[in-house]
C-alpha positions as CSV (number, residue, x, y, z in Angstrom):
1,X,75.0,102.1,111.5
2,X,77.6,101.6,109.2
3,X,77.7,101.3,105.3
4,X,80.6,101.0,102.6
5,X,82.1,103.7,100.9
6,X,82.5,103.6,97.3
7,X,86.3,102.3,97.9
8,X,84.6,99.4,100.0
9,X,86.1,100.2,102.5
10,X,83.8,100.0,105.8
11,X,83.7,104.1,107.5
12,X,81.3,105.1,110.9
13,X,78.5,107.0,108.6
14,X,78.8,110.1,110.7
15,X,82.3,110.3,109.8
16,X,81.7,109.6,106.3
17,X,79.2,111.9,106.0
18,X,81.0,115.2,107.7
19,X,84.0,114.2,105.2
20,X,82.0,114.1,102.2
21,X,80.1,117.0,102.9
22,X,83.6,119.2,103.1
23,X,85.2,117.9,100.6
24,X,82.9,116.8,97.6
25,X,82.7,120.4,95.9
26,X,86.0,121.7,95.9
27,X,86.1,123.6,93.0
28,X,88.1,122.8,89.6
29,X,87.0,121.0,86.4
30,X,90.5,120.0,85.6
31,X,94.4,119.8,86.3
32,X,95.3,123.6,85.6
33,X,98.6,123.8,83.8
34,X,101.6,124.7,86.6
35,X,101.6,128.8,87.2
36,X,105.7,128.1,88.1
37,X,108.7,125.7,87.4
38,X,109.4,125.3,91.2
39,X,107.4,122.2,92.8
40,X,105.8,122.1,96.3
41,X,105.5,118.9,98.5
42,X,101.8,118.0,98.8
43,X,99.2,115.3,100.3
44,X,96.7,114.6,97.3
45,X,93.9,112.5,98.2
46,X,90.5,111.3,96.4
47,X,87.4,112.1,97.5
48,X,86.6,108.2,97.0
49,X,89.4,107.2,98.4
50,X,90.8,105.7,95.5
51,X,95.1,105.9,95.5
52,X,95.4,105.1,92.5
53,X,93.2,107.8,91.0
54,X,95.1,110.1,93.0
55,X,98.0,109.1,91.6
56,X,96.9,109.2,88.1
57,X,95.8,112.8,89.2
58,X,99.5,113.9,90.0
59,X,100.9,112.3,86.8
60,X,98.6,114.1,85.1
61,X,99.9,117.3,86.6
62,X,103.1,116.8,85.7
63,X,103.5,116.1,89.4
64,X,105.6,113.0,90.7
65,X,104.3,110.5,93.4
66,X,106.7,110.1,96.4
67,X,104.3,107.5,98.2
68,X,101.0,105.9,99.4
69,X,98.7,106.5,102.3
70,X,96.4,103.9,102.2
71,X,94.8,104.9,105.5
72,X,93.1,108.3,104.2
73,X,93.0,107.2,100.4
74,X,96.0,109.6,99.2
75,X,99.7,109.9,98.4
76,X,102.6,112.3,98.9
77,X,104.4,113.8,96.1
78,X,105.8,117.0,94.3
79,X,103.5,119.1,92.0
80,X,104.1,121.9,90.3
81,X,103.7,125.3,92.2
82,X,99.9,126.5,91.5
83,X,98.7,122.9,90.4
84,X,94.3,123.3,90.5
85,X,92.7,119.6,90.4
86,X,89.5,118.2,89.7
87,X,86.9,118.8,92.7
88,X,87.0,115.0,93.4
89,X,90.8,115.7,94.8
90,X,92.3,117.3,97.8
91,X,95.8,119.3,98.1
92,X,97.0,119.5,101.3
93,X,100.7,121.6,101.8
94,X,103.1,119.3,103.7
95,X,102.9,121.1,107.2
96,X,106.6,121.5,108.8
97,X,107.2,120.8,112.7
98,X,109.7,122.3,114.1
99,X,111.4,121.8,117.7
100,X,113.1,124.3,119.3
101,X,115.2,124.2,122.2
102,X,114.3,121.9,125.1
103,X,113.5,122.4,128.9
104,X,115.2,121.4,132.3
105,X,113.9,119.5,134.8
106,X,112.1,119.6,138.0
107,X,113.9,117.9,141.2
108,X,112.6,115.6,144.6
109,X,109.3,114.9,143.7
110,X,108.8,110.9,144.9
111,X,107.7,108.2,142.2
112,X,104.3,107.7,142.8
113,X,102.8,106.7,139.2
114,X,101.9,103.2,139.5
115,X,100.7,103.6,142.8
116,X,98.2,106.2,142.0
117,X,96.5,104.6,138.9
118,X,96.5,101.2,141.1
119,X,98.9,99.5,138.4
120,X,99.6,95.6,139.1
121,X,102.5,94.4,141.0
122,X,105.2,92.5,139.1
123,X,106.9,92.8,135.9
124,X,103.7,90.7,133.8
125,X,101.6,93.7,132.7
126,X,101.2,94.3,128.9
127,X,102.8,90.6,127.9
128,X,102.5,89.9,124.1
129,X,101.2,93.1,123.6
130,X,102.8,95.5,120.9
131,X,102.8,99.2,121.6
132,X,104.1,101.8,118.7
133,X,105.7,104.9,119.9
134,X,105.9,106.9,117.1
135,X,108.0,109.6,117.9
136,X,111.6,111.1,117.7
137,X,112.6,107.5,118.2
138,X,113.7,105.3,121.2
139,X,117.4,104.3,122.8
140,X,118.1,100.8,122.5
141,X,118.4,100.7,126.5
142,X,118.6,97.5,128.6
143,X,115.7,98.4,130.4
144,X,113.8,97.1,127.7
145,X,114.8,93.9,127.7
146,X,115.1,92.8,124.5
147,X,111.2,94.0,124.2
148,X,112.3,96.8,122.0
149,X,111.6,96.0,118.1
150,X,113.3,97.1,115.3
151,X,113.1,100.8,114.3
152,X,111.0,102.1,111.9
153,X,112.6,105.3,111.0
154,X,110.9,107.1,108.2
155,X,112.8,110.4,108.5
156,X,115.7,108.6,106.3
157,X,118.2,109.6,108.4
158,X,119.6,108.8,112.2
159,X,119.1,106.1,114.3
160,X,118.4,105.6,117.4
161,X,116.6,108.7,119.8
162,X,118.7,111.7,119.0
163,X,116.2,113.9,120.4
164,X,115.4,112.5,123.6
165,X,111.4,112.2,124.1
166,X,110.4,109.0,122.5
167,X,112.8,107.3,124.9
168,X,111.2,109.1,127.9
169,X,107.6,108.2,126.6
170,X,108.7,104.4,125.4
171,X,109.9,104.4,129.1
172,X,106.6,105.6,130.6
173,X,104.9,102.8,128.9
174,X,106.9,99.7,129.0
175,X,110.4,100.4,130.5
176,X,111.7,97.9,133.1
177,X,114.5,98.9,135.9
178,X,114.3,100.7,139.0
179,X,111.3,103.2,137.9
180,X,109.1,100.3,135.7
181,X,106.6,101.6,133.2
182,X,102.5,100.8,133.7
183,X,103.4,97.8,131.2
184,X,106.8,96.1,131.8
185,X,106.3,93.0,129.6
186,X,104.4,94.8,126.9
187,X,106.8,95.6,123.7
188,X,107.6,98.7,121.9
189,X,107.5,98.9,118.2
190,X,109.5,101.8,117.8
191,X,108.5,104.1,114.9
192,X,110.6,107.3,114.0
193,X,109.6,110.5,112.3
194,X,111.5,113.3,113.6
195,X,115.2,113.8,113.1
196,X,117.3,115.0,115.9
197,X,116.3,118.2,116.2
198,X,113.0,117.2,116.5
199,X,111.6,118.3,113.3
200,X,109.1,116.2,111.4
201,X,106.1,116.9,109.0
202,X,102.8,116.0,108.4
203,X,104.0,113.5,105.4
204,X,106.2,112.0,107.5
205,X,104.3,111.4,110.7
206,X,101.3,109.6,108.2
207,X,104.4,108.0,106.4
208,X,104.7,106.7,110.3
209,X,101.6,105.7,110.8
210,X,101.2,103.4,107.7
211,X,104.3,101.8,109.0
212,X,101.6,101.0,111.9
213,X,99.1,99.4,109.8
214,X,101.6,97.1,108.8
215,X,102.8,96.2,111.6
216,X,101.1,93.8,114.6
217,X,100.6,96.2,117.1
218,X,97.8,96.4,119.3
219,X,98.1,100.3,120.7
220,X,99.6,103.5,119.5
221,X,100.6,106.6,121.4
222,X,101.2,109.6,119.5
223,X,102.5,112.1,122.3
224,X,102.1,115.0,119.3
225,X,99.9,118.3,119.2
226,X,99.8,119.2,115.7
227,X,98.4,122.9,115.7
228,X,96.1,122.2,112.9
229,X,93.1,124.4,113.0
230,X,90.8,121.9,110.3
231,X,87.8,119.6,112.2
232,X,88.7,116.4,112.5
233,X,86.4,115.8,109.7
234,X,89.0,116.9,107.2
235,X,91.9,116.5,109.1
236,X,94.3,114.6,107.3
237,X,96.3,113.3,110.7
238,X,93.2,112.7,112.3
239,X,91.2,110.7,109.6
240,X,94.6,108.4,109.3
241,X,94.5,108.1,113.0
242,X,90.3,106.9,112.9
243,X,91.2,104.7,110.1
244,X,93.8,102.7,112.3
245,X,91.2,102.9,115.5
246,X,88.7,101.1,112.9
247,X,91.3,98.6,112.2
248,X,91.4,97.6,115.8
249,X,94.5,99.9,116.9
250,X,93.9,101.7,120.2
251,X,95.3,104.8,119.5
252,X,96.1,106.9,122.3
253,X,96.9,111.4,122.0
254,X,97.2,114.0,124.2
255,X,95.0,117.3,125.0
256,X,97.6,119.1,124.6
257,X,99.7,121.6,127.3
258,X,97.7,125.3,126.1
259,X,95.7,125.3,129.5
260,X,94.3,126.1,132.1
261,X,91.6,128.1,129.6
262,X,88.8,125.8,128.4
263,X,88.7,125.4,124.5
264,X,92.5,124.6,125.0
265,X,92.4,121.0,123.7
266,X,94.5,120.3,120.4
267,X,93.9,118.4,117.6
268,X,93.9,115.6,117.4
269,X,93.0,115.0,120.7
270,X,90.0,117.0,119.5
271,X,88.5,114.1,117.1
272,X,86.2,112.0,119.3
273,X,86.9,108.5,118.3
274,X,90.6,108.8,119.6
275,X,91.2,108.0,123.5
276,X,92.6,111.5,124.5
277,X,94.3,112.3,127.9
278,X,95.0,115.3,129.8
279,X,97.1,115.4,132.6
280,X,97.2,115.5,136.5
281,X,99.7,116.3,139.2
282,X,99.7,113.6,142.1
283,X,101.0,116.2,144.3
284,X,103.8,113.8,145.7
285,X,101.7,111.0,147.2
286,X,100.0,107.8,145.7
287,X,96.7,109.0,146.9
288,X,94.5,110.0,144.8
289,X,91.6,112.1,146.7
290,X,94.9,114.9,146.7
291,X,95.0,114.9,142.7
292,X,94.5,117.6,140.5
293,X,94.5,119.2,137.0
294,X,98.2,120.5,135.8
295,X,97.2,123.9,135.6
296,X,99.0,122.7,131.6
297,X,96.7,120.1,130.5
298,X,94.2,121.1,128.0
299,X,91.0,121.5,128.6
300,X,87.6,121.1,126.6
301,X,85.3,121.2,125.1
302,X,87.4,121.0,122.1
303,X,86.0,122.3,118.7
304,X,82.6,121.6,117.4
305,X,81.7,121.2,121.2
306,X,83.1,117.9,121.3
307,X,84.2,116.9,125.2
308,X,87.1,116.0,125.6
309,X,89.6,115.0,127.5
310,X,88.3,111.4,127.6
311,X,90.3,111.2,131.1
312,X,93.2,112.3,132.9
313,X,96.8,110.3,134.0
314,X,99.7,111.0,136.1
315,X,101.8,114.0,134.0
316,X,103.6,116.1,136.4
317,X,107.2,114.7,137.9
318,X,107.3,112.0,136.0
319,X,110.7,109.9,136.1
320,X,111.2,107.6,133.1
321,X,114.2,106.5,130.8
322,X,116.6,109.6,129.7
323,X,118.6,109.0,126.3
324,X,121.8,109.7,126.4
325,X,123.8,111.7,124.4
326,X,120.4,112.7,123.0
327,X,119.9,116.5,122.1
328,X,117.9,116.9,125.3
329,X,120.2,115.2,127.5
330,X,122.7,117.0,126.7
331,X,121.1,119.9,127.0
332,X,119.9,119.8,130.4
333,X,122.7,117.5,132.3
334,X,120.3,118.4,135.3
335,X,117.4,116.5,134.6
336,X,119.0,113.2,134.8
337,X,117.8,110.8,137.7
338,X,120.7,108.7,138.7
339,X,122.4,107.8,135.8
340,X,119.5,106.1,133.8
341,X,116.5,108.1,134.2
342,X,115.0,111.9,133.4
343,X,112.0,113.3,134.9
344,X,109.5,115.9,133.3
345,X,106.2,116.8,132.5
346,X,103.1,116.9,130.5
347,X,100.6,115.8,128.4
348,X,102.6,113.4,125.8
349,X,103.5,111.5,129.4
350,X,100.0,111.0,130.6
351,X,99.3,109.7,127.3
352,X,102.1,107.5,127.9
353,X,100.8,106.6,130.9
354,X,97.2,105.1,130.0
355,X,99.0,103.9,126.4
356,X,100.9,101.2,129.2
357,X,97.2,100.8,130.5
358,X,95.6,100.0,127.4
359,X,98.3,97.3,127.1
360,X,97.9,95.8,130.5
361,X,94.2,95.8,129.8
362,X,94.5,93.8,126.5
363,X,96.9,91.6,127.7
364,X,94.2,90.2,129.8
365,X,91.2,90.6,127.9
366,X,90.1,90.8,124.1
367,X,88.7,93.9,123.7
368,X,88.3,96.3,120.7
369,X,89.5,100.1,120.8
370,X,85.6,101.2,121.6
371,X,85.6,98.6,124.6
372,X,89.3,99.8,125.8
373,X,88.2,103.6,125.6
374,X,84.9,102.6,127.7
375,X,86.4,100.4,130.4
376,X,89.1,102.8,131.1
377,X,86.7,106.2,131.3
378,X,84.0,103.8,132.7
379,X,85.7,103.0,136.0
380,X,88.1,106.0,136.5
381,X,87.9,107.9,139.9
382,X,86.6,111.3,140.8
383,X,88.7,114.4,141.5
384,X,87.8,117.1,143.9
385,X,88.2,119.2,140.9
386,X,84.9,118.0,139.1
387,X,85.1,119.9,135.9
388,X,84.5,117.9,133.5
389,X,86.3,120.0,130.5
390,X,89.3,119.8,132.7
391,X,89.0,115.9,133.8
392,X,86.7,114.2,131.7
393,X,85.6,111.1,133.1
394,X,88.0,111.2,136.3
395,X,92.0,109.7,137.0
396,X,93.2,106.7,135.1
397,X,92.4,103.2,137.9
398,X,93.9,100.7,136.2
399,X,93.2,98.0,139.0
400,X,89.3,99.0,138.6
401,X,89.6,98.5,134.7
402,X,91.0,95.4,135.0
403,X,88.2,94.1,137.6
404,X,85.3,95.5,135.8
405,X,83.2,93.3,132.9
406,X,81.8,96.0,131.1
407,X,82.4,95.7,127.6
408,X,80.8,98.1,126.0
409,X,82.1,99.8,123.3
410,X,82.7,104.0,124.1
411,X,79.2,106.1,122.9
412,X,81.5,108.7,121.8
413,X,83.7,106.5,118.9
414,X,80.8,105.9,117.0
415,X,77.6,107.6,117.5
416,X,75.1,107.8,115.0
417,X,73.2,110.6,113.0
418,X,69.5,111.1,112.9
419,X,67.9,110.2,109.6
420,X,67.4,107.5,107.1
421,X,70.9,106.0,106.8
422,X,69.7,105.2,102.7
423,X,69.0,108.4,102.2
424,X,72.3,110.0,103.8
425,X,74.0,107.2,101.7
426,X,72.5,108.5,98.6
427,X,73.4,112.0,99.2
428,X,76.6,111.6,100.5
429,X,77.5,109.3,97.0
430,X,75.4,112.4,94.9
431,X,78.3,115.0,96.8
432,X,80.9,113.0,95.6
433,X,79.9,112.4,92.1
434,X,79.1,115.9,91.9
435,X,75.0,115.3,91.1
436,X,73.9,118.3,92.3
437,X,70.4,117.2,91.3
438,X,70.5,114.0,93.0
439,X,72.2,115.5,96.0
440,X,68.9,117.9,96.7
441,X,66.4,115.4,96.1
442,X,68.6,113.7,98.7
443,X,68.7,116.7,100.7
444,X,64.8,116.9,100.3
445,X,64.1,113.6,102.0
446,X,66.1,114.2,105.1
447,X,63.6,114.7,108.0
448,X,64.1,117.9,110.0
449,X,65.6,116.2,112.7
450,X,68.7,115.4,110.4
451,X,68.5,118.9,108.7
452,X,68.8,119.9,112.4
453,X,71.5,118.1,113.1
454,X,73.2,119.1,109.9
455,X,72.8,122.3,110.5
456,X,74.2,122.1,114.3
457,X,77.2,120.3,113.3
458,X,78.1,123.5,111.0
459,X,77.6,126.1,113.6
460,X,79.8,124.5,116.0
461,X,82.4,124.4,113.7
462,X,84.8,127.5,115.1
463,X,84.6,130.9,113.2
464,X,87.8,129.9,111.4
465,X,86.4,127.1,110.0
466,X,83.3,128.7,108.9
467,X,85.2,131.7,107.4
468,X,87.3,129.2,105.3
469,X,84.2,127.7,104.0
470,X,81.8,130.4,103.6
471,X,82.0,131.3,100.0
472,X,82.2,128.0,97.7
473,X,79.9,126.2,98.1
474,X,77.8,129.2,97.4
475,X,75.8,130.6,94.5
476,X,78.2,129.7,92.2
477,X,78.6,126.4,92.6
478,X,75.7,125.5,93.7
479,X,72.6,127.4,93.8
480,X,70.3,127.4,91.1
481,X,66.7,126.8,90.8
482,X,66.1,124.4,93.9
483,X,66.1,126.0,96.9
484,X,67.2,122.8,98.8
485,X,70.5,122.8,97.1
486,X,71.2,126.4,97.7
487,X,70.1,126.4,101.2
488,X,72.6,123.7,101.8
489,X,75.1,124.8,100.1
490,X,75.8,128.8,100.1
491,X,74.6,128.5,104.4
492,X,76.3,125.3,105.3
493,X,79.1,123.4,103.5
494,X,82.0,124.9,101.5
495,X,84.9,123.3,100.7
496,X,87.0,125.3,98.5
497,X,88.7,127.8,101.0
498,X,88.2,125.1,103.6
499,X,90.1,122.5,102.0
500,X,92.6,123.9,99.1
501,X,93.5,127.7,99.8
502,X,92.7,128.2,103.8
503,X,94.6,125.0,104.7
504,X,97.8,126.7,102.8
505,X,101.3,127.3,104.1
506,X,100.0,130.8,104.6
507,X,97.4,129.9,107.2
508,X,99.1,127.1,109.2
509,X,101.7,126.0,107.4
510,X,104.3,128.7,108.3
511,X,103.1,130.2,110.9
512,X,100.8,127.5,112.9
513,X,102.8,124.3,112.6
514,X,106.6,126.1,113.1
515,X,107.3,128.9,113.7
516,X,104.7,130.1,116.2
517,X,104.5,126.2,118.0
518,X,107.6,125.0,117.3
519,X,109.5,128.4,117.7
520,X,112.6,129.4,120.3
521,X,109.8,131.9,122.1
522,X,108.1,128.4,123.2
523,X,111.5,126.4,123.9
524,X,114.0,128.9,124.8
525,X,117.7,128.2,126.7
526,X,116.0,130.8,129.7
527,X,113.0,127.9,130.0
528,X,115.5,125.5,129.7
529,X,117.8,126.5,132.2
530,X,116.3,129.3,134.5
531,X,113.0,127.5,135.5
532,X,113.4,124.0,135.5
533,X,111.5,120.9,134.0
534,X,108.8,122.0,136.0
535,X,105.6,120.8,135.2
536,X,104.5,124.2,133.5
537,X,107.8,124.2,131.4
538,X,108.0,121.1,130.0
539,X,104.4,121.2,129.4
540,X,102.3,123.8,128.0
541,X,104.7,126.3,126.5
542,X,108.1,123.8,126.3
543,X,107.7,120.2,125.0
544,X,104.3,121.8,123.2
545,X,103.6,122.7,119.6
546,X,103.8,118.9,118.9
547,X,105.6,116.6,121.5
548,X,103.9,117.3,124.2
């Protein structure tokens, strides 16, 4: 069931719902005057969506908008230090990313990629399909063939791949030459947002993805673990990454290289709409009953119980296009394959992997991103290791995709909530107007089963998240005289230290989304150069924190 927000814009109810629900009372009558001089870079966005009410918002700050995400309803820009807005807006810190150093590479493992997922033969798969990389960029290379599209670069500065691992992913997708991607006709849009050291932001990688929307593309891989600890409710990268899956954009992430432990996936392979991919090691041979899970990829359930990985794809020992003169290539003069090629591993490469899929599949068939998600999970293959946190629905079979008529859509990217979709309508518009009366006469109606539900989707929420919104939504701002309201709010809901001072550079911003992900302890010269590219070191503790 779906219904219009009040932007008119067309949202799956459940995620409406969990959005409005965290962010409708964050508390704040007005624009507080600025506590300091200095100015901070922020995301605003409107509880309704509305850009240019957000805008007004920040002018009325004494802020200055820097630009416009139409995909989550919001803009960038520069407010002063200690700016407080009305409850109907959302200020988000611009979270740095940060990559370290780099690592070296594994040796003599045979090319076995294609054979394993059962790709087609010939150069034909992914024709006048558009794939965006977005990523630290992508070498003009002649294995491309002329199929590589102008650059996007949003980082306003470089060109080119100066880093090294957009080119290795591009390749993995849609590279031609001696070691082909899965999709050698399919083309690349390539979108930058990291310079070349690697280091990008939040801003900047949703400054990347509206570059998406505007484009024709049919799929986008985003090889990139953020470290954000927010659901995927409230999660700005997430909801951007939804609203391009609703506007028919497959979008393909990774689970992320923090395993083997289970509750290891990373957002936003954690948000259930996305097609997320974990990896697997083909252990030298195209077979696949020898497969297993890189003891790297992340595993599931991911937060708020949601399972994931979707699936798994080739990730260990991968060969694919090197960049050179790139900060990795030079770096680790090792790594290179011949004098075109790099191999490496993890979980940003078996994204690439079914990304080339996706295209094949929609070369050949009209399908939306629901139908892509469930054709490819539908007919994967079992692994000996049949843990399904680790391997979702099995290995990536391309040929068996291709050959099946299923089309329906993935139950997972849009399943509904129990209840009268009216009367979740009317509370959900009663949260964001702030009608507190309205919003427990709404409450009132909902039959137990979706006051059960409501109540499950809190408590699976991790303790983080639950200690961030523990106290607003409380007596204070909502308890009174009904006992609805206040048994909603002060046990359930909160938004204030959820959404303006828990999602701070104190919690994640400093700490989550640089220093500790992005920091030399996770890409250090000894990973680099004492142990190899192997698949754990370019993986879960090298290319992690967010190019994974």
């Amino acid at each position: 069931m779906r219904y219009e927000l009040p932007t008119g814009r067309t949202a799956d109810r459940r995620t409406s719902v969990l959005l409005a629900l965290a962010l409708a009372a964050v508390t704040g009558l007005s624009a507080a005057p600025a506590q300091s001089p200095d100015l901070t870079r922020v995301l605003v966005t409107s509880v309704a969506g509305d850009i240019s009410a957000a805008a007004a918002a920040v002018a009325a700050a004494g802020g200055r908008v820097l630009d416009t995400f139409s995909l989550i309803g919001g803009v960038s820009a520069e407010l002063p230090t200690g700016t407080v807005l009305a409850p109907s807006y959302r200020i988000s810190p611009d979270a740095p990313l940060q990559v370290a150093k780099a690592p070296a590479a594994d040796e003599g493992a045979p090319v076995t990629v294609r054979d394993t997922i059962q790709a087609p033969t010939g150069g034909t798969g992914g024709a006048g399909v558009t794939v965006a990389v977005v990523d630290t960029g992508v070498a003009d290379l002649p294995q491309f063939e002329g199929r590589l599209l102008k650059q996007v670069n949003v980082t306003g500065n470089g060109e080119g791949d100066e880093f090294g691992h957009g080119t290795f992913v591009a390749g993995l997708v849609a590279g031609g030459g001696l070691h082909p991607g899965v999709a050698p006709a399919a083309n690349i849009l390539d979108i930058r947002v990291a310079d070349k050291n690697g280091r990008t932001s939040l801003l900047t990688v949703l400054a990347g993805l509206e570059a998406a929307a505007d484009a024709d593309v049919q799929v986008l891989n985003l090889s990139l673990s953020s470290g954000s600890p927010l659901p995927y409710q409230v999660d700005p990268l997430s909801q951007a990454l939804e609203s391009l899956w609703r506007n028919g954009i497959t979008v393909v992430v990774p689970s992320g290289n923090d395993g083997p432990d289970s509750g290891t996936v990373t957002a936003p392979g954690s948000d259930p709409v996305l097609l997320t991919v974990g990896g697997l090691d083909e252990n030298g041979t195209p077979a696949q009953d020898d497969d297993t899970i890189a003891d790297w990829s992340g595993r599931g359930p991911a937060p708020q119980n949601v399972a994931k990985p979707d699936l798994v794809a080739p990730g260990s020992h991968l060969v694919s296009l090197r960049a050179p003169g790139s900060h990795v290539d030079r770096a680790n003069p090792n790594s290179r394959i011949g004098t075109h090629y790099f191999r490496g591993s993890g979980t940003s490469f078996s994204t690439a992997v079914i990304s080339g899929a996706a295209a094949v599949l929609l070369a050949e068939q009209n399908l939306t991103p629901g139908e892509v998600k469930a054709r490819l999970t539908g007919t994967a293959y079992g692994l000996a290791d049949n843990d399904k946190d680790a391997t979702g629905a099995g290995g990536l079979n391309l040929a068996a995709a291709l050959a099946d008529s299923n089309t329906g859509s993935s139950a997972s990217a849009g399943a509904d909530i129990p209840g009268d979709p009216a009367v979740w309508a009317a509370f959900l518009d009663a949260l964001m107007t702030g009608d507190r009366a309205l919003a427990a006469s709404s409450w009132s109606k909902l039959s137990i089963e979706a006051r059960n539900w409501a109540a499950s989707s809190w408590s699976s929420l991790s303790p983080e998240a639950r200690n961030w919104a523990a106290s607003s939504w409380s007596g204070r701002n909502w308890a009174g005289a009904d006992g609805s309201a206040d048994q909603w709010a002060a046990r359930n809901w909160a938004a204030r230290n959820w959404a303006a001072r828990n999602w701070s550079a104190r919690n994640w911003s400093a700490s989550s989304w640089s220093a500790r992900n992005w920091s030399a302890r996770n890409w250090s010269d000894g990973d680099w150069e004492a142990r190899n590219w192997s698949a754990r070191n370019w993986s879960a503790r090298n290319w992690s924190g967010v190019w994974n």
